[in-house]
C-alpha positions as CSV (number, residue, x, y, z in Angstrom):
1,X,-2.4,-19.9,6.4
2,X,1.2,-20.5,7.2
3,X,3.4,-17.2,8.7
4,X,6.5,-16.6,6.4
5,X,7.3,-13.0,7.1
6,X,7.1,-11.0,10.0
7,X,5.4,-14.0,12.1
8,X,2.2,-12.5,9.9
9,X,0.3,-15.6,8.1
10,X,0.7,-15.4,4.1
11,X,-3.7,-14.8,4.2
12,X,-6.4,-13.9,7.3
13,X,-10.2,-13.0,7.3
14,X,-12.4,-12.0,9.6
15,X,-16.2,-12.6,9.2
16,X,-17.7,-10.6,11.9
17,X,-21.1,-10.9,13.4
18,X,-21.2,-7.8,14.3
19,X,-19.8,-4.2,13.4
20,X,-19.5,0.0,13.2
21,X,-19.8,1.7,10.2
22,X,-18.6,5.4,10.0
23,X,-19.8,6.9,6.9
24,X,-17.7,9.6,5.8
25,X,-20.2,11.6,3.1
26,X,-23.1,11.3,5.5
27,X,-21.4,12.0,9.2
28,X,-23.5,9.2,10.3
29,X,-22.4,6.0,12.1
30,X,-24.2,2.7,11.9
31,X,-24.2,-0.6,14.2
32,X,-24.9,-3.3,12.2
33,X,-25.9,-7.3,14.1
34,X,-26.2,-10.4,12.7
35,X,-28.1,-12.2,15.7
36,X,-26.9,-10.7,18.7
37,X,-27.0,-6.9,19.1
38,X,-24.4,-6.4,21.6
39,X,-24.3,-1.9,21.1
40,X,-23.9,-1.5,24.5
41,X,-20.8,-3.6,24.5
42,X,-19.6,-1.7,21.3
43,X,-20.4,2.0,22.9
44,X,-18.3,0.5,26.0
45,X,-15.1,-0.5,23.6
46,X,-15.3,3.3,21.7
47,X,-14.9,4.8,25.0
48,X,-12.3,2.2,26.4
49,X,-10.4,2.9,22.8
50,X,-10.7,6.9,22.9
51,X,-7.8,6.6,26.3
52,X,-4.4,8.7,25.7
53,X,-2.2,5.3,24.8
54,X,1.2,6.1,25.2
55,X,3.6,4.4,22.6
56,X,7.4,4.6,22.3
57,X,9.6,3.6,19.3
58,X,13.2,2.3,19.4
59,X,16.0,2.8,16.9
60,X,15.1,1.3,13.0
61,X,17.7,-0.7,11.8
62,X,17.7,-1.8,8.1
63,X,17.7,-5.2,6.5
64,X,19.9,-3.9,4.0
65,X,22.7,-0.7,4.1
66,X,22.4,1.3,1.1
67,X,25.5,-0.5,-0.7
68,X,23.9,-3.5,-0.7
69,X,20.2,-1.8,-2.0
70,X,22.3,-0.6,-5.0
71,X,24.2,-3.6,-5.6
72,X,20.5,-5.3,-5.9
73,X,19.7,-2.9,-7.9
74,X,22.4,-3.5,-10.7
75,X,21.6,-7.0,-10.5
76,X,17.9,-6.3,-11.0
77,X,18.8,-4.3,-14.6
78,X,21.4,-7.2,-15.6
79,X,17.6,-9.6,-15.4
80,X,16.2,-6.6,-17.4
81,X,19.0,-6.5,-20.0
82,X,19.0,-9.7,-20.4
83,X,15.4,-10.0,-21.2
84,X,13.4,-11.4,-17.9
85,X,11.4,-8.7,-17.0
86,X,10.8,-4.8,-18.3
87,X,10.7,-4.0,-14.7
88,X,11.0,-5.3,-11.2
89,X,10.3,-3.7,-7.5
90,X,13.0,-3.5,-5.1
91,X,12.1,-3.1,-1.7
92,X,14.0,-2.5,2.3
93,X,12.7,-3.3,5.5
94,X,13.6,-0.9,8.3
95,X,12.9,-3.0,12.1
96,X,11.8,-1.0,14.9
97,X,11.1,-2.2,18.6
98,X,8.2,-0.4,20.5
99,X,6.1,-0.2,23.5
100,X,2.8,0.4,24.1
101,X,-0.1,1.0,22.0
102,X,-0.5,1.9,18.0
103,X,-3.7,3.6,18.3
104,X,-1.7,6.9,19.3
105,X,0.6,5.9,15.6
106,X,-2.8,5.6,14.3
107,X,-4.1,8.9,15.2
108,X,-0.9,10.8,14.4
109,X,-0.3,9.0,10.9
110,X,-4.3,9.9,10.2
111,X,-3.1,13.7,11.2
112,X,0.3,14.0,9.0
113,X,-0.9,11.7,6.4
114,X,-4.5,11.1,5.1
115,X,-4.6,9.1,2.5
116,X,-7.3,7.2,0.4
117,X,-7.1,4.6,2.4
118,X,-6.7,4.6,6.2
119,X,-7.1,1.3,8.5
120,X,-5.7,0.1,11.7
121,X,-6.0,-4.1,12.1
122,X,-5.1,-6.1,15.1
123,X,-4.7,-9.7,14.8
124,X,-4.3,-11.0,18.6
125,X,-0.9,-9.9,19.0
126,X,-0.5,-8.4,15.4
127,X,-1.0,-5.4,14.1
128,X,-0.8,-3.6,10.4
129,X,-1.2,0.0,10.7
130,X,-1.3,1.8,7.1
131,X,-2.3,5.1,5.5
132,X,-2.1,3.8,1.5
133,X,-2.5,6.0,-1.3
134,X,-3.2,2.8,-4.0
135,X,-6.2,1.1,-4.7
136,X,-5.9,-2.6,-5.6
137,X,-9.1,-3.0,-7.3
138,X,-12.9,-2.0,-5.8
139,X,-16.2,-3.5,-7.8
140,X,-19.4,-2.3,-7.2
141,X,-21.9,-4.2,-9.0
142,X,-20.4,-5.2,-12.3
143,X,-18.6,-2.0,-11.9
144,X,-14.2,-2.4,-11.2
145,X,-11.1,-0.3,-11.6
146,X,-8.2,0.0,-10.0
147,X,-5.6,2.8,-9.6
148,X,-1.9,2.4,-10.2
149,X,1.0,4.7,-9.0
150,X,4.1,4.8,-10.1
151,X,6.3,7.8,-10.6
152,X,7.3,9.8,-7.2
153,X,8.9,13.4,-6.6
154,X,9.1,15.0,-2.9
155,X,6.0,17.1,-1.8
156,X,7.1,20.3,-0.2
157,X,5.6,22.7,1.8
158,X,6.6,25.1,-1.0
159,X,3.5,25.3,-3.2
160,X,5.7,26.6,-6.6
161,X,8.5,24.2,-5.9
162,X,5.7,21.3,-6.0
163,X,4.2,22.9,-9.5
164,X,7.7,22.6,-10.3
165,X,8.8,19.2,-9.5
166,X,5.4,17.8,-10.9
167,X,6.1,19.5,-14.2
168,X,9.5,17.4,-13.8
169,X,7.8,14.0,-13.4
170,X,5.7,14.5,-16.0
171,X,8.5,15.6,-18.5
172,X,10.7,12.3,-17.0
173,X,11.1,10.2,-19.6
174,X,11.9,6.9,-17.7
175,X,8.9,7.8,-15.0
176,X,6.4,8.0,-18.1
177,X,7.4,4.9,-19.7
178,X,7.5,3.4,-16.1
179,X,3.9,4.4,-15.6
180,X,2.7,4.0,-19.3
181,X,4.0,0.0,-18.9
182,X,2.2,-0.7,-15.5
183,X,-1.2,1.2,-16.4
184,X,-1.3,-1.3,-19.2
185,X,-0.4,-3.7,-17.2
186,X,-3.4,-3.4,-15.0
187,X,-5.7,-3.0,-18.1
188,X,-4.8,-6.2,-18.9
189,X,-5.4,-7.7,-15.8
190,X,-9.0,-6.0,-16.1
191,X,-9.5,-7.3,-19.5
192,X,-9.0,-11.2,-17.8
193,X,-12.4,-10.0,-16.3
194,X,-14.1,-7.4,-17.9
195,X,-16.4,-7.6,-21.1
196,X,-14.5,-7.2,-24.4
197,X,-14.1,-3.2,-25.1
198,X,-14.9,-2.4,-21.8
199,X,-11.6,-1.5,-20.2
200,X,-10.9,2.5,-19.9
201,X,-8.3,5.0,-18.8
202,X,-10.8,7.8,-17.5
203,X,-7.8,9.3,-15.9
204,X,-4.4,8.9,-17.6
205,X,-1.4,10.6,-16.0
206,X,-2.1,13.3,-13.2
207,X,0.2,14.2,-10.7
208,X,-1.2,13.7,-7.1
209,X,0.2,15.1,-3.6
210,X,0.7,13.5,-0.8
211,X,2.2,14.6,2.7
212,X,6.0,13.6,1.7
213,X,5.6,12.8,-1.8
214,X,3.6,13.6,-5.5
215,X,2.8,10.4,-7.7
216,X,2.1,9.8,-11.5
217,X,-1.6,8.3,-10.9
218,X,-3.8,6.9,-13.3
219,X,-7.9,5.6,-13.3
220,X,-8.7,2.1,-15.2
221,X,-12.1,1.0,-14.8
222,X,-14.3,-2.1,-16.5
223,X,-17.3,-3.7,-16.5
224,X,-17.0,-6.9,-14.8
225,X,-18.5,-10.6,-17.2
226,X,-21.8,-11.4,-15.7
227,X,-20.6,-14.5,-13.9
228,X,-17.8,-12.8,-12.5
229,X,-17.1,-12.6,-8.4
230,X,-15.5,-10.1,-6.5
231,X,-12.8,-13.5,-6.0
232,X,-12.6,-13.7,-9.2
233,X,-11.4,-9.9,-9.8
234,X,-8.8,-10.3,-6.8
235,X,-7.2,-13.5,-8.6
236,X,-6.7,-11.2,-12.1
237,X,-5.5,-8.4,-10.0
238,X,-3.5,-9.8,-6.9
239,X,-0.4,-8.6,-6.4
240,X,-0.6,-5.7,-8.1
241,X,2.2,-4.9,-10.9
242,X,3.1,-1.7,-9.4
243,X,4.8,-3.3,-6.1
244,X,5.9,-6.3,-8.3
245,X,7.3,-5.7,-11.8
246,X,6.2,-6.5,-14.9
247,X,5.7,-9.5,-16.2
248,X,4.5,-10.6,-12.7
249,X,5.8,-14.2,-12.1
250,X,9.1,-13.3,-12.9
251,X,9.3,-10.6,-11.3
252,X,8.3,-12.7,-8.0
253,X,10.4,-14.7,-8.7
254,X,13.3,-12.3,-9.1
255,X,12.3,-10.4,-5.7
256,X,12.2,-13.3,-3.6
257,X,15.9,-13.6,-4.8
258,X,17.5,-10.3,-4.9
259,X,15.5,-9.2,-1.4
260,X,16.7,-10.4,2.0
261,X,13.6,-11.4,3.8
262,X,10.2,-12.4,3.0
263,X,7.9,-9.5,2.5
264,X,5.3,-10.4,4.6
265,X,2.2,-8.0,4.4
266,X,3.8,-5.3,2.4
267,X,3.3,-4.9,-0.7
268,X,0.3,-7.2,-0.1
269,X,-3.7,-5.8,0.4
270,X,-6.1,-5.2,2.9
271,X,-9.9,-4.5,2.5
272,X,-12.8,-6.8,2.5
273,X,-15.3,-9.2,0.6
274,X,-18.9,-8.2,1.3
275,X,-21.8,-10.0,1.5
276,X,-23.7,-8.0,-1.4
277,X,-21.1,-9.0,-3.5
278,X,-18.9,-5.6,-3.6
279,X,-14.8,-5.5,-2.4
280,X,-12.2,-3.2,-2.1
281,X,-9.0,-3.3,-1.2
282,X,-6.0,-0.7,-0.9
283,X,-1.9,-2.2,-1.5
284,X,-0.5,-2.2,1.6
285,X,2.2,0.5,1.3
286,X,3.0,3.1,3.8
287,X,2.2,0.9,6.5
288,X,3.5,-0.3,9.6
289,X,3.1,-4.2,10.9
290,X,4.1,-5.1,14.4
291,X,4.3,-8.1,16.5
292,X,6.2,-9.3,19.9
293,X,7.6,-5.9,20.1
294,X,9.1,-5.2,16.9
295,X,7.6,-2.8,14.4
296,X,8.7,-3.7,10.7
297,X,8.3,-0.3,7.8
298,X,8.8,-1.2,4.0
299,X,9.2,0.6,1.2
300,X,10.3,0.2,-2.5
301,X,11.4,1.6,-5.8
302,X,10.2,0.7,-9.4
303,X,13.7,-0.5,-11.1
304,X,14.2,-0.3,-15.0
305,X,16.9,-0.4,-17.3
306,X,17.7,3.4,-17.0
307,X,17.6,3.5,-13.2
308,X,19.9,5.2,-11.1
309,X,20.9,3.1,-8.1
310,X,21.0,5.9,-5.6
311,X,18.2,7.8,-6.7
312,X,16.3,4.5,-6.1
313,X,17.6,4.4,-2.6
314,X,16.8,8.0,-1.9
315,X,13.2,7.3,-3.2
316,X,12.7,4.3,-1.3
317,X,13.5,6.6,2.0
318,X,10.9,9.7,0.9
319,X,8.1,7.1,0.9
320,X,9.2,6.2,4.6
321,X,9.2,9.4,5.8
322,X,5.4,9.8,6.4
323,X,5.8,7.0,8.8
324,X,9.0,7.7,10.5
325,X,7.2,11.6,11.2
326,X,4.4,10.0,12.9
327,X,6.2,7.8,15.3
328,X,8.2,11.3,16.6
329,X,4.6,12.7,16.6
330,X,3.1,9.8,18.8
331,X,6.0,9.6,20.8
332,X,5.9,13.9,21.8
333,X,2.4,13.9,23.0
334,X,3.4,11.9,25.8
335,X,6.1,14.7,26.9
């Protein structure tokens, strides 16, 4: 479909005849052919990709300076005040030139950052490079749930200090409602699916660390109508509310005119469609996408009516800083 952000197109697939499949419970790896069983070639590429690529990353330079970031923000709570949405997700892009190869990126963000949901994608020239802690939605069988985050502290290397800023999230009043409104918000868009009284909270509320940061995370699961397709649960779902605002449309509708530039993949998903019927896909957050050159980092803030310009600013650059560690990382090994 047609590129609008980043030179990325708005949608791509791949349906491969071919594949490796690295199963992470079992230690095993599996080659999988739909009519021609090329290993050999595939053994060949896993050496050729295992090479010490060297990469090198330029000076990041923001779309927007933090004035303006706070400016949009008091806009965003005059749409809230006056009724449009309860919330909205602001977002800054940070543009980085490079050379050489994002496999190294890959390996160091894996190293300083393992997350959920790890995947490096190349498109031809293009490239998405991610370490995302958010589940979109998965469904296994009639079997869905997704996994929203929202609510964000640092994560320190100082174990008390992290029991201690978690106790803070959870006591924040603004955070909580923040994460109360989107959890429901994803029930709901399970419940345009799911069997009437399926939809559950399993998990409600637990505070989960990352590398850089600790998020508010919750569990909603449901069992899928019978007629229901793994499409079908992406269109309920897609984009999630977390990365968007609530209600959805308007919230769109008010990013695409408070931010400066199209989003492109962020904030967006990547996972797959299988053929037995199951998907997955992770929000693509705390991910890098590059093309002719030019590296391009988001990251965003959840804006209500109580928020705090600056501290929205200063959260938007903690989720950022996962990335910004790796490229120094990547970049050292070659010295």
């Amino acid at each position: 479909m047609g590129n609008r952000g980043n030179g990325f197109p708005d949608l791509e697939f791949g349906l491969f005849e071919d594949g490796i499949v690295f199963d992470h419970i079992s230690g095993k790896t599996h080659y999988f052919y739909r009519e021609e069983n090329r290993i050999e070639k595939a053994e060949e590429l896993l050496n050729d990709s295992a090479g010490n690529d060297q990469v090198s990353f330029g000076k990041p330079k923001s779309n927007v300076s933090q004035e303006d970031f706070c400016e949009r923000v008091e806009e965003a709570k005059e749409f809230i005040k006056s009724g449009d949405v309860f919330q909205v997700v602001l977002s800054k892009r940070y543009k980085i030139p490079f050379k050489g190869s994002l496999l190294r990126f890959y390996r160091a963000l894996r190293r300083i950052n393992p997350s959920p949901y790890m995947y490096y994608l190349k498109f031809g020239d293009r490239e998405i490079v991610g370490s995302s802690p958010e589940m979109l939605a998965r469904k296994i069988g009639r079997n869905s749930e997704s996994f929203p985050i929202a609510g964000t502290r640092p994560f320190t290397g100082d174990s008390a200090r992290n029991k201690a800023l978690a106790a803070e999230l959870l006591q924040d009043e603004k955070e909580r409602a923040e994460h109360v409104m989107l959890v429901d918000l994803a029930r709901n868009d399970l419940g345009r699916v799911c069997d009437y009284g399926t939809v559950k909270v399993p998990e409600f509320m637990r505070v989960q660390g990352y590398s850089h940061v600790q998020h508010i995370v919750s569990r909603v699961t449901g069992q899928l109508r019978k007629s229901t397709t793994s499409f079908d649960l992406f269109r309920a779902v897609f984009p999630a509310g977390t990365v968007s605002g609530a209600p959805k449309v308007r919230a769109m509708q008010i990013i695409e005119e408070l931010e400066p530039t199209v989003r492109g993949p962020y904030a967006g998903a990547v996972g797959y469609f299988s053929a037995n019927g199951s998907a997955d896909f992770a929000i693509t957050i705390r991910t890098l996408c590059a093309q002719e050159g030019f590296c391009y980092l988001q990251s965003g803030a959840g804006i209500v009516a109580d928020s705090v310009s600056d501290r929205e600013w200063i959260e938007s650059e903690r989720k950022t800083a996962a990335l910004f560690t790796a490229m120094d990382q990547a970049q050292e090994e070659d010295r």
